[in-house]
C-alpha positions as CSV (number, residue, x, y, z in Angstrom):
1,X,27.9,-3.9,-5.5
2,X,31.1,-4.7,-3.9
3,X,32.2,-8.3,-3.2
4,X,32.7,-7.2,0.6
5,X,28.7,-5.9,0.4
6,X,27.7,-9.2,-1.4
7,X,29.0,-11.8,1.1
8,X,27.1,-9.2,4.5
9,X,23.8,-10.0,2.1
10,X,24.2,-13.6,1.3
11,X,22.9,-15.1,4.7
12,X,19.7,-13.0,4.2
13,X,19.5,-12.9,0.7
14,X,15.6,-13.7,-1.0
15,X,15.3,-14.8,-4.3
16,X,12.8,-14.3,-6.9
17,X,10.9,-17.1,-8.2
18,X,13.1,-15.9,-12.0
19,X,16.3,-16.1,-9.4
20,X,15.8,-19.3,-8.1
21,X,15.3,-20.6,-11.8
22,X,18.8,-19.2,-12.4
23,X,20.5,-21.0,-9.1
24,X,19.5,-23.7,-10.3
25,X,20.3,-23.5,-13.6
26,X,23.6,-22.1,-12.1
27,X,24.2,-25.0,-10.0
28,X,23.7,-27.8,-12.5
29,X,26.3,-25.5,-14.6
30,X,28.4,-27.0,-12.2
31,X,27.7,-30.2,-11.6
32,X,31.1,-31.2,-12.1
33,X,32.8,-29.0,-9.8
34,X,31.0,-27.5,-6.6
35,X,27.2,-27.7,-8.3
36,X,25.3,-30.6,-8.0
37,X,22.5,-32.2,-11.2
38,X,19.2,-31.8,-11.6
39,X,18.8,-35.5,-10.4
40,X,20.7,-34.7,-7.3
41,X,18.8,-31.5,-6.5
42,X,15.4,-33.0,-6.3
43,X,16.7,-35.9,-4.4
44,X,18.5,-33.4,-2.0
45,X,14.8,-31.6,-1.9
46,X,12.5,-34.5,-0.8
47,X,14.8,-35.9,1.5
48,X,14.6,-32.1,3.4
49,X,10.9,-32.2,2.9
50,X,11.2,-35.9,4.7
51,X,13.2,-35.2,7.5
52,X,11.3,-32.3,8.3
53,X,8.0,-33.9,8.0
54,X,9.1,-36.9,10.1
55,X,10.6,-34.5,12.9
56,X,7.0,-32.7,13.2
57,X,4.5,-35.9,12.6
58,X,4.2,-39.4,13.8
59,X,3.7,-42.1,11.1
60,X,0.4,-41.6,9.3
61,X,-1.7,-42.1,6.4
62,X,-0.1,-39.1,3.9
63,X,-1.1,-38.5,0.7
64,X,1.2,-36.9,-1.8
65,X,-0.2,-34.6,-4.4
66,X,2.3,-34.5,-7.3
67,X,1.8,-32.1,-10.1
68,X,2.9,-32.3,-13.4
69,X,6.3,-30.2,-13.1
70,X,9.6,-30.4,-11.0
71,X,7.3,-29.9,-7.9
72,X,5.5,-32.9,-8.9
73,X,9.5,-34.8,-9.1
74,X,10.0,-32.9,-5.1
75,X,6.3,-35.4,-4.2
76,X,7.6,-38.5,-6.0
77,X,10.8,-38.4,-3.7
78,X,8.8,-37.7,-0.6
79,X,6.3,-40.6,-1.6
80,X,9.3,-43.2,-1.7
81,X,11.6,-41.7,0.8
82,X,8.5,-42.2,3.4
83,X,7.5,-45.7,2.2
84,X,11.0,-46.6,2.8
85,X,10.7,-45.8,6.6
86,X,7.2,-47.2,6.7
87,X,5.0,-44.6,6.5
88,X,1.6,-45.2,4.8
89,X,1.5,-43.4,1.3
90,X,-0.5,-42.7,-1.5
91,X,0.2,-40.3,-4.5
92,X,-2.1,-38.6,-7.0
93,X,-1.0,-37.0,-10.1
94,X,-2.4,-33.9,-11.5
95,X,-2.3,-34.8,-15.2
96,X,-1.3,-38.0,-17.2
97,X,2.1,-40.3,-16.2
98,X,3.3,-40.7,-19.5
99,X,3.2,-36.8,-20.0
100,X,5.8,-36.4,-17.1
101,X,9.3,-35.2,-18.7
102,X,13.1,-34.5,-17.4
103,X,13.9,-35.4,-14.1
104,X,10.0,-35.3,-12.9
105,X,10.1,-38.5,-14.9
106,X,13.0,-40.3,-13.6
107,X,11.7,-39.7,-9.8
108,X,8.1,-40.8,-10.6
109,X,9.6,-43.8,-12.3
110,X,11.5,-44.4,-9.2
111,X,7.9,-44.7,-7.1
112,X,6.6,-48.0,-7.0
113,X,4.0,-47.8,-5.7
114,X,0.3,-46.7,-7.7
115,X,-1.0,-43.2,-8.6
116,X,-4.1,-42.6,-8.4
117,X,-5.9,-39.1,-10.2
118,X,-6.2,-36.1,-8.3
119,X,-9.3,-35.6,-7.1
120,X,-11.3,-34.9,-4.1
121,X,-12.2,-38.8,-3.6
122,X,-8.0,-39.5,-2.9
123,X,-8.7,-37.0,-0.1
124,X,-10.7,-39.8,1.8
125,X,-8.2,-41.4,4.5
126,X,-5.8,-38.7,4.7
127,X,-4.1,-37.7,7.9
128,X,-1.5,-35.2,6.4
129,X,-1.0,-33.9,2.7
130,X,2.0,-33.2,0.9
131,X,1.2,-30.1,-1.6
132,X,3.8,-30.8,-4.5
133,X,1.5,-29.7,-7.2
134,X,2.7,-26.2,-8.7
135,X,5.2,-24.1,-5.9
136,X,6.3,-20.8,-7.2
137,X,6.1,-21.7,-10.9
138,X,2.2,-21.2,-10.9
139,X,1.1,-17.8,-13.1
140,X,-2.5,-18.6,-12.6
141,X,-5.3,-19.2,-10.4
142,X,-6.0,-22.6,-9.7
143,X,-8.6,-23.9,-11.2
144,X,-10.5,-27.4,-12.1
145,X,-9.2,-30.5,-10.0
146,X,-6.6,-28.5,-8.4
147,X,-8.6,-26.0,-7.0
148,X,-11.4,-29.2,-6.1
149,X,-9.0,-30.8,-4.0
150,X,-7.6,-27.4,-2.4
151,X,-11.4,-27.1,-1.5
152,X,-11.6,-30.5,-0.2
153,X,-8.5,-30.5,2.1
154,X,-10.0,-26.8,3.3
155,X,-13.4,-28.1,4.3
156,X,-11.7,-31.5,5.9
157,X,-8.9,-29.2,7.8
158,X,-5.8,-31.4,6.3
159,X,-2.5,-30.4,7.5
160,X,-0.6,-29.4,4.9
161,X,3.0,-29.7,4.4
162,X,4.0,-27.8,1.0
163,X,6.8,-27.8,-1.4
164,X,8.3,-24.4,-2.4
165,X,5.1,-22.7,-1.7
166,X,1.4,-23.7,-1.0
167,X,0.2,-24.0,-4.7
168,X,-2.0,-21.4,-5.5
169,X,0.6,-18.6,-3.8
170,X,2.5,-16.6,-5.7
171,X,6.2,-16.6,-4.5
172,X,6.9,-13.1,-5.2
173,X,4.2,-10.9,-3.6
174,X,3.0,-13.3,-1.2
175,X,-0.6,-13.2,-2.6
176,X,-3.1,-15.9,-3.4
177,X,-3.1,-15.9,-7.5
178,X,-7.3,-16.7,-7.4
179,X,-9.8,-17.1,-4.7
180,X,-8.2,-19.8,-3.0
181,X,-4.7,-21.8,-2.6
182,X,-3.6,-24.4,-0.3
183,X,-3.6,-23.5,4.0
184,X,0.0,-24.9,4.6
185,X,1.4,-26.0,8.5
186,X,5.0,-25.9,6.9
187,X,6.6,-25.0,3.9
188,X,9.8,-26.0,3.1
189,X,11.8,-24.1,0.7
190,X,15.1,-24.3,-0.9
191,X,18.5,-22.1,-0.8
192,X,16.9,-18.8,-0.2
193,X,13.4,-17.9,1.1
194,X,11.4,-16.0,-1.1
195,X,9.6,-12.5,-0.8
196,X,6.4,-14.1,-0.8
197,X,7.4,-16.3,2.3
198,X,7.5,-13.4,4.4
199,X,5.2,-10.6,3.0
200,X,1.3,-10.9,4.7
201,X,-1.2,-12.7,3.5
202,X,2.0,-15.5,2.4
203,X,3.3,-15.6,5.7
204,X,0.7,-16.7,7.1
205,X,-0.2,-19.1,4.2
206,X,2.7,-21.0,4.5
207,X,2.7,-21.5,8.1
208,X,6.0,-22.4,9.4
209,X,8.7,-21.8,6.5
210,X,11.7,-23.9,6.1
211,X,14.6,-22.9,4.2
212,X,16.6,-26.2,3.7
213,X,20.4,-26.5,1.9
214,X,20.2,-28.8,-1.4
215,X,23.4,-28.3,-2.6
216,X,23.3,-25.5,-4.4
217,X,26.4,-23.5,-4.0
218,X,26.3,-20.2,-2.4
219,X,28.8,-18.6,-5.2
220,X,25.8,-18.4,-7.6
221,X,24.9,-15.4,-5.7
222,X,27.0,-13.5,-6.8
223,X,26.1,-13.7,-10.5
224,X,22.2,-13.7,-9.3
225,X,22.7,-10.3,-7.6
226,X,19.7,-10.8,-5.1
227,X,17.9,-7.3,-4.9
228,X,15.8,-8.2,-1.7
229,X,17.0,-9.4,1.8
230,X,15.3,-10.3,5.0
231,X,15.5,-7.6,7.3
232,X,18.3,-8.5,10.5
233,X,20.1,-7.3,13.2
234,X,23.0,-7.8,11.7
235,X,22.8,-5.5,8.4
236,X,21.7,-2.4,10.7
237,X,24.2,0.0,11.2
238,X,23.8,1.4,14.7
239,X,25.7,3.6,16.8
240,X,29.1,1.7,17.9
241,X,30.5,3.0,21.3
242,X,34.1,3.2,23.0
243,X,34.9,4.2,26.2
244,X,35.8,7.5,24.5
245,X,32.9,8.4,22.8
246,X,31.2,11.7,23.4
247,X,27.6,12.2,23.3
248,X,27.9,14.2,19.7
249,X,29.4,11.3,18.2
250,X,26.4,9.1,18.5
251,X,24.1,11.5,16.9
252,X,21.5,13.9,17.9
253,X,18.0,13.6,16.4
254,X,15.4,16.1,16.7
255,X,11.6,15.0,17.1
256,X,8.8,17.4,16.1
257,X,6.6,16.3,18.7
258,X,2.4,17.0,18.5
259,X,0.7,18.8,21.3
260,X,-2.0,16.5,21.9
261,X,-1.0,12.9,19.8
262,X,2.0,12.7,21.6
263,X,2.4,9.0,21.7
264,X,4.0,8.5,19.0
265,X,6.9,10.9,19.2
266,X,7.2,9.8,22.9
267,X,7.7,6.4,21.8
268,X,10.6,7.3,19.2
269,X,12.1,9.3,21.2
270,X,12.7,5.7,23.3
271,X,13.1,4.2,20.3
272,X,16.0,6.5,19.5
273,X,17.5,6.5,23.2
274,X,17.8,2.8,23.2
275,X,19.1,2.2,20.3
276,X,22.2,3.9,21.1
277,X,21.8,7.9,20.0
278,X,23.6,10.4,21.9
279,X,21.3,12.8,22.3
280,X,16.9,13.5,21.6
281,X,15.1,16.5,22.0
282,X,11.5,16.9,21.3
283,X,10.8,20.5,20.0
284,X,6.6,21.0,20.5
285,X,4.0,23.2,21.8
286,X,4.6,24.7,25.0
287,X,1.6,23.2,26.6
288,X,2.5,20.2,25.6
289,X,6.3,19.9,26.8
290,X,5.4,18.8,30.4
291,X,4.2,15.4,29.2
292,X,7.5,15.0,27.1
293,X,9.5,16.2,29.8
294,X,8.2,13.9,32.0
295,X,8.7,10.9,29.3
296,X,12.3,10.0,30.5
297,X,15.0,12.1,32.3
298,X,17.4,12.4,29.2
299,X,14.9,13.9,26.7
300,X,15.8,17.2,25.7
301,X,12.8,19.6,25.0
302,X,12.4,22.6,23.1
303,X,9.5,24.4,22.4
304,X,8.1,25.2,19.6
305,X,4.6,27.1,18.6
306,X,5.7,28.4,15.0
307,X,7.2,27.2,12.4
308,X,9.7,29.2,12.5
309,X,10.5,28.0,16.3
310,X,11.5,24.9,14.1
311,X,13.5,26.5,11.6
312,X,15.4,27.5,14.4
313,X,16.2,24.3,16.1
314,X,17.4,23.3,12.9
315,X,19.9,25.5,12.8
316,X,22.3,23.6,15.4
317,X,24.5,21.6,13.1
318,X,25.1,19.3,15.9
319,X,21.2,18.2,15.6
320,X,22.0,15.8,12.3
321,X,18.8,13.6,12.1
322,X,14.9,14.9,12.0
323,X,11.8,12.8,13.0
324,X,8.5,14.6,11.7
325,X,5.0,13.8,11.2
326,X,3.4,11.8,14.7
327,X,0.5,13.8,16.0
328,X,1.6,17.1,13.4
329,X,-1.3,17.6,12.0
330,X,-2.6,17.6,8.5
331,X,-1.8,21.6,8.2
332,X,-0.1,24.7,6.5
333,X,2.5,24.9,9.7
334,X,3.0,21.2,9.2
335,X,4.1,21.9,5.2
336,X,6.0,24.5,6.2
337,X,8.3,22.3,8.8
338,X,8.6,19.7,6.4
339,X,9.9,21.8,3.7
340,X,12.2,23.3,6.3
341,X,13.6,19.7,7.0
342,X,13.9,18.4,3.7
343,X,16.2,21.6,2.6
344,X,18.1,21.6,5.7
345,X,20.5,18.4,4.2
346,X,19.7,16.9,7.5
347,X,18.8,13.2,7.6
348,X,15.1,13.0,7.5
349,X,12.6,10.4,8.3
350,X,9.1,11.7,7.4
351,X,5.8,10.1,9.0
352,X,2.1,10.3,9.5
353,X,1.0,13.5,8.5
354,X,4.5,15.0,7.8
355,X,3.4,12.8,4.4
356,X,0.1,13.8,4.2
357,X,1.2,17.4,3.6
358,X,2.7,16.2,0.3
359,X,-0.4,13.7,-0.8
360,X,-0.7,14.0,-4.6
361,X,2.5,15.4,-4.7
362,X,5.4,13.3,-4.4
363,X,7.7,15.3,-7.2
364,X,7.6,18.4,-5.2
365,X,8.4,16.1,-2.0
366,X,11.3,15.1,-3.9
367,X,12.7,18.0,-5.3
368,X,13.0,20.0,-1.8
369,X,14.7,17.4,-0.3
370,X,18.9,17.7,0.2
371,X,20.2,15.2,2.2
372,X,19.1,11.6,3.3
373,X,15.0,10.4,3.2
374,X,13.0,7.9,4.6
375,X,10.0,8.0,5.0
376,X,6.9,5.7,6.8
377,X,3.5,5.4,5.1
378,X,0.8,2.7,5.2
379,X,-0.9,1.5,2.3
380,X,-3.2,4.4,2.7
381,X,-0.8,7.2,2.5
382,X,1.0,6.0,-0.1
383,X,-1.4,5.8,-1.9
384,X,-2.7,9.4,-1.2
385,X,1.0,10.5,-1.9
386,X,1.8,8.6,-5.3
387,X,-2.4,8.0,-6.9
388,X,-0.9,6.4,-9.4
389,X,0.7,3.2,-8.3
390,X,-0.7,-0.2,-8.2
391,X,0.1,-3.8,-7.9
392,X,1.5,-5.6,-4.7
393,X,3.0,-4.1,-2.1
394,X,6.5,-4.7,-3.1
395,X,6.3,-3.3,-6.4
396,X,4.8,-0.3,-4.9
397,X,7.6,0.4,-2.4
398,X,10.2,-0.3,-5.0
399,X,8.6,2.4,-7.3
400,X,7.9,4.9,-4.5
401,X,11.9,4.2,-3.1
402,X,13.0,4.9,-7.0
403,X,10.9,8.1,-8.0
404,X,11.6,9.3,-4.0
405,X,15.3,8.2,-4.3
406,X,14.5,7.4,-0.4
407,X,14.2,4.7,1.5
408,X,10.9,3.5,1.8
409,X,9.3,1.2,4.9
410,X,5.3,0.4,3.6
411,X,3.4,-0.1,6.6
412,X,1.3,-3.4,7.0
């Protein structure tokens, strides 16, 4: 990937729970120039954790639950840093003091104040918790204490502020690892968000996500090499327009419309208009082309009551991009449109049922095609298209998008 294509990504960039690992390995690499310490890092992450806890709260009995890792070091900071301005604060450690190592150590060294062992008891008098048991790092479901106290806050409905992710979550898929994990207000994260801060049921875990600077440098990126980004305005490549541009230029997209779901193509075919193409028609049944007709004044209609009606509408070169699949119809005339699409070289975005012609074969879907692919399903059609993947959701897209060579949106 080009330089040029890496700094468009950086602003949107998500990194992996290995990746951010590796930026801040990276930045401590260069402490002495641009990077910043361990020490520095985890200073730099509970005084964002503070500040946006103190812009949301008023001063209240907290309790900070520090596990035994670098998360735990984030809760130490946050425990002080809020003593400091007054705040009531207690701390309970998951695991034994003396056990603590690296910079965890220095920062729980630093707290003066007692610590008290996690348990469901330290939950009595609490106004607001601060999660710093486990973040991303967690491979496991909770269980024993841990999982006690994530009970306990659940049944006393504790606001939740969260370091990195609500323990129990796991940062790349967005899933609870077990039964349960922690109910978070706000998250605050560091850098880069990660995938699970933003894919369902994590984004709605973590409540409101935070993505604060800590002083890592944005140059690590480029030896990371994110993979994933948040999807923005500003990396789609839309139509641009001059007071010279003809109608052709912006591109003409051709909607196989169905003759009685027609919602769905109707609503592209807006879709399509507003975001800046020159030109839709909708080629469908003839009984059906008054109601697309009467959509909006620049639709073009054709009709269409074969197959090979289609075939011929693709034949205009000046018709680049298809739409197929809303209201088609699971069916042999369906196939037979779809396979006319994906060998015309066009640029294709299969849907709906213009997938479901190709359920349990994906290979063939793939071999016909000759020019550009997207295609649309929900969980449930990909799955009738590729039977044989599992996992999370982003692991299945990934490994439909590779053995498609397409771009692939999951539905959810």
């Amino acid at each position: 990937m080009t330089a040029q294509r890496f700094d468009k990504l950086f602003p949107f960039a998500l990194l992996t729970v290995a990746q951010m690992y590796d930026a801040d390995r990276l930045a401590m690499a260069r402490a002495d120039t641009d990077g910043a310490s361990g020490l520095d890092l985890m200073e730099a992450a509970g005084a964002a954790v503070t500040r946006a806890l103190r812009a949301r709260w008023a001063p209240c009995p907290v309790l900070v639950l520090c596990g035994p890792g670098n998360n735990g070091g984030d809760g130490f900071v946050v425990a002080r840093l809020l003593a400091d301005q007054g705040w009531p604060v207690r701390v309970a450690l998951l695991g034994d003091r003396s056990r603590l190592k690296g910079d965890a150590a220095v920062m729980a060294a630093r707290w003066q104040g007692p610590v008290d062992p996690a348990s469901p008891a330290v939950l009595e008098g609490t106004e607001l918790l601060v999660d710093a048991l486990f973040g991303a790092g967690l491979d496991r479901p909770l269980s024993g204490p841990a999982l006690d106290l994530v009970r306990g806050a659940t049944e006393k409905r504790l606001p939740v502020v969260a370091i990195d992710v609500p323990s129990g979550l796991a940062g790349d898929s967005g899933r609870p690892l077990g039964e349960f994990c922690f109910q978070a207000e706000l998250t605050l994260c560091f850098f880069r968000a990660k995938p699970g801060h933003l894919l369902l049921p994590g984004r709605q875990l973590c409540g409101e996500v935070v993505v604060a600077d800590i002083g890592i440098p944005e140059a690590v990126l480029a030896t990371i090499a994110p993979r994933f980004q948040r999807n923005e305005p500003a990396l789609w490549q839309l139509p641009k327009r001059t007071a010279t541009t003809h109608k052709y230029n912006a591109g003409h997209l051709l909607i196989h419309g169905g003759s009685e779901m027609t919602g769905a193509a109707r609503l592209a075919a807006r879709a399509a208009s507003r975001m800046g193409a020159g030109l839709v028609t909708v080629a469908a049944a003839e009984q059906a082309l008054p109601v697309y007709q009467s959509a909006q004044a620049s639709l073009l209609t054709l009709r269409d009551d074969r197959p090979t009606d289609f075939v011929t509408a693709l034949q205009d070169p000046r018709r680049n991009v298809v739409l197929l699949g809303p209201g088609a119809g699971v069916s042999p005339a369906t196939r037979a449109r779809a396979e006319a699409a994906l060998r015309s070289g066009k640029s294709l975005l299969l849907d709906a049922d213009g997938l479901g012609v190709f359920s349990g074969q994906a290979g063939k879907l793939a071999s016909l095609r000759r020019g550009a692919l997207v295609v649309t399903p929900h969980d449930g059609e990909l799955a009738r298209l590729f039977p044989d993947l599992h996992g999370d959701r982003l692991s299945r897209a990934l490994a439909a998008s590779q053995r498609l060579n397409a771009v692939v949106l999951l539905k959810g």
